[in-house]
N, C-alpha and C positions, 0 to 999 in steps of 0.2 A: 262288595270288593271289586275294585277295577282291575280290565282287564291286565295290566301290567303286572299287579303286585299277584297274581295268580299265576301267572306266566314267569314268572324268578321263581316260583314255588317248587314246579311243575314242570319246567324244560328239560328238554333232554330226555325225556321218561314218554315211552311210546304208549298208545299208536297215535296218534293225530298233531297233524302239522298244525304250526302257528297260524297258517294261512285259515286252515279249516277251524282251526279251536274261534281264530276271531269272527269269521264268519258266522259261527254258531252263538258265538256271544254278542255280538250285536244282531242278531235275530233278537234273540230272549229280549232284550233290552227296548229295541223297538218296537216289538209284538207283546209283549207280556204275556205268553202265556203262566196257565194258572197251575196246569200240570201236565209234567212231560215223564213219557217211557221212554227209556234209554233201553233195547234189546243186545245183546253180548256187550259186556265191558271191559275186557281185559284188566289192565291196572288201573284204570277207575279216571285218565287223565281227561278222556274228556267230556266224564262227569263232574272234576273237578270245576273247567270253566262254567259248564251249566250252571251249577251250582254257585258259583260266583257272580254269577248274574243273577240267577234268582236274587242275594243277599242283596246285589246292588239295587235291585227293585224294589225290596222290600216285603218278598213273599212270593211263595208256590212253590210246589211239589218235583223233585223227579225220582220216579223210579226204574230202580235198574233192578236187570233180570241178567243172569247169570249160569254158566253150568257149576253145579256143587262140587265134581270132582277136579274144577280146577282152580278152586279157594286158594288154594298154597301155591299156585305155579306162578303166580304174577308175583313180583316183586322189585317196588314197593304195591302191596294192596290198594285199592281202591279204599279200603276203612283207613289205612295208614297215612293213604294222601289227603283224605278230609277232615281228617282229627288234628293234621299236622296246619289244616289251612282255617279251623275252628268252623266249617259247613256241614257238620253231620247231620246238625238237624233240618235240614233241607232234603235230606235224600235220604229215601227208604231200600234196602237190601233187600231181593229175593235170591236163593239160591235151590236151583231146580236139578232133581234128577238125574230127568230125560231131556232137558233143556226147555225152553221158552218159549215153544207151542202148548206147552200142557199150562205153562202161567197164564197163555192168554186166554186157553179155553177156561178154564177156574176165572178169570179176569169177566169174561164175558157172561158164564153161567151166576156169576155173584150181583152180575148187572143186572141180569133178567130178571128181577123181581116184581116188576107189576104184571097184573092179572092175564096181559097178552102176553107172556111171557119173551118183549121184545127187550133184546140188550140197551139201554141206555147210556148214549157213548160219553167219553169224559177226559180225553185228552186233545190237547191241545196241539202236541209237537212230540212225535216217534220218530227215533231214530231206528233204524235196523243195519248190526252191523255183528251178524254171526255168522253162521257156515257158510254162505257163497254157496249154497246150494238149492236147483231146482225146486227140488222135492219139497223141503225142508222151507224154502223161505218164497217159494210160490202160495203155498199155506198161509205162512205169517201175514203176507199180505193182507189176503180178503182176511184173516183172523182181526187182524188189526183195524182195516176197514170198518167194524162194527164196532172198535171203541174208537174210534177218531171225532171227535167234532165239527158240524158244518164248516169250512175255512180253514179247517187245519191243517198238519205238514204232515209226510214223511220225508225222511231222507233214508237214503241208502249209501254206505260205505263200498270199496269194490267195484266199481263199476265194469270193468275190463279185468278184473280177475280172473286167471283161469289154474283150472287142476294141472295142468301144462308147464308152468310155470314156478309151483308151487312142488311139483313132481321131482323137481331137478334138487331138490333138498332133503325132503322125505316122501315114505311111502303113504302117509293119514293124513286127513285132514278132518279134525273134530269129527275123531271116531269114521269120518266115510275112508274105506281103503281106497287109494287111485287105484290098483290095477282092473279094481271088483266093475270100473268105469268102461265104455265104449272109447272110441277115440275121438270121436266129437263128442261124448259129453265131456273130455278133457280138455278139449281145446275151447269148446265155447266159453265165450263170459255168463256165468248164468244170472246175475244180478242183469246184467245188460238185457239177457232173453227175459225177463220179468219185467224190467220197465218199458222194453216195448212192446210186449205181446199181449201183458196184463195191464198195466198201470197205463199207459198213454191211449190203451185203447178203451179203458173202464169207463163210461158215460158219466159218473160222475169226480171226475178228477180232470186236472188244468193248470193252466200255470207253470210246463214241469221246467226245470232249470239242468241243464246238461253240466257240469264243472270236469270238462274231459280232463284239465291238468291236473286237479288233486281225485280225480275218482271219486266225486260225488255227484247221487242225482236227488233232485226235491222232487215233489207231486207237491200240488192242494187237492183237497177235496172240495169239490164247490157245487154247485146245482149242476142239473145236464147242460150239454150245452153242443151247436152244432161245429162251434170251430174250436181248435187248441192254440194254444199260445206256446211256444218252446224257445227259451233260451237257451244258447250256449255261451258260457264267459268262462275266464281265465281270471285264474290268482295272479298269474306273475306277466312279466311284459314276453310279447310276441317272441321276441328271441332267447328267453330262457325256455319257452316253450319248445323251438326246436331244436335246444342244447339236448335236452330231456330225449329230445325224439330220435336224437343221431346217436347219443349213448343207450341206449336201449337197443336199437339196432347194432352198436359191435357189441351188447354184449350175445346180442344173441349169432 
């Protein structure tokens, strides 16, 4: 399915901007991966584009992982937006608990099966885009690390997120209470503290790609290596960039 006719499907239904869904769709399409983890998904939109590329390639896997008790709070579903785009069979459903650290520990102990009991990794392209939290998705990382493939991707949603932010609307964020917070861990970005304290300085990862304008950041996983390579690029032209940056300042 190309990306267009996926995108009339699909617009307007959050979370991921056009910019980011096409970027993630021509990833898939240039890269082929074989099978990709998709970590939180909200309404399923930018599973759908994955999924639309997988079709257009002609094959592979993605799985998405999910909190259970918030089945019914997206709407339209992630089931509803794939059945409606005829992709289901492309993507596989988990819905967990305690959320997507216990899938990936069950993920990695079902890998372990030969005699050294070492995980044998099998994804190709992880996205990670759940709590924004330390604790929680400092974990996922190195969790994730042990199923990723030589050459493979993460990405992370969020990148300049903070509880700060996030505060001035409600008191939770996925079960964590703000006030239960310090005041730098509210103000910091914690996806930001993870991709540079863990990821950029992990020996083996490279390549990392900054997208300061839509809040995303890539890693590769690649051999060790003594130097890194770090891109920063932009979706949109220089001067919507600083439209962006002058509204953000009066709103705050």
């Amino acid at each position: 399915m190309t990306f267009d006719q996926v995108n009339q499907k699909v617009k307007g239904v959050p979370y991921i901007s056009k910019n980011n869904a096409k970027s993630l769709y021509d990833f898939i399409i240039k890269n082929r991966p074989k099978h990709i983890l998709e970590l939180g998904i909200a309404h399923g939109t930018a599973s759908c584009y994955m999924a639309a590329a997988l079709d257009e390639i002609g094959g592979g896997e993605l799985t998405c992982v999910d909190l259970l008790e918030v089945k019914d709070s997206f709407k339209p579903s992630i089931e509803e937006q794939l059945k409606s785009l005829d992709l289901e069979t492309y993507v596989e459903i988990h819905r967990m608990t305690s959320g997507y650290n216990w899938f990936l520990h069950n993920d990695i102990k079902s890998s372990s099966t030969n005699e050294n009991k070492i995980c044998k990794p099998k994804y190709d392209l992880i996205i990670i885009d759940g709590p924004k939290n330390w604790t929680i998705d400092s974990s996922s990382f190195f969790l994730c690390d042990k199923l990723l493939n030589q050459n493979g991707w993460i990405i992370w949603d969020d990148y300049k997120w903070t509880y700060a932010r996030a505060n001035k609307r409600k008191d939770a964020t996925d079960g964590i209470t703000h006030r239960s917070m310090s005041q730098q861990e509210l103000t910091t970005p914690h996806i930001k503290e993870i991709f540079e304290l863990l990821v950029m300085q992990h020996p083996n990862y490279d390549n990392f790609i900054i997208q300061e304008d839509s809040d995303w950041v890539w890693a590769q996983k690649t051999k060790q290596t003594s130097t890194k390579k770090i891109t920063y690029s932009h979706s949109h032209s220089i001067q919507y960039y600083i439209i962006q940056k002058i509204r953000k300042f009066l709103r705050n």
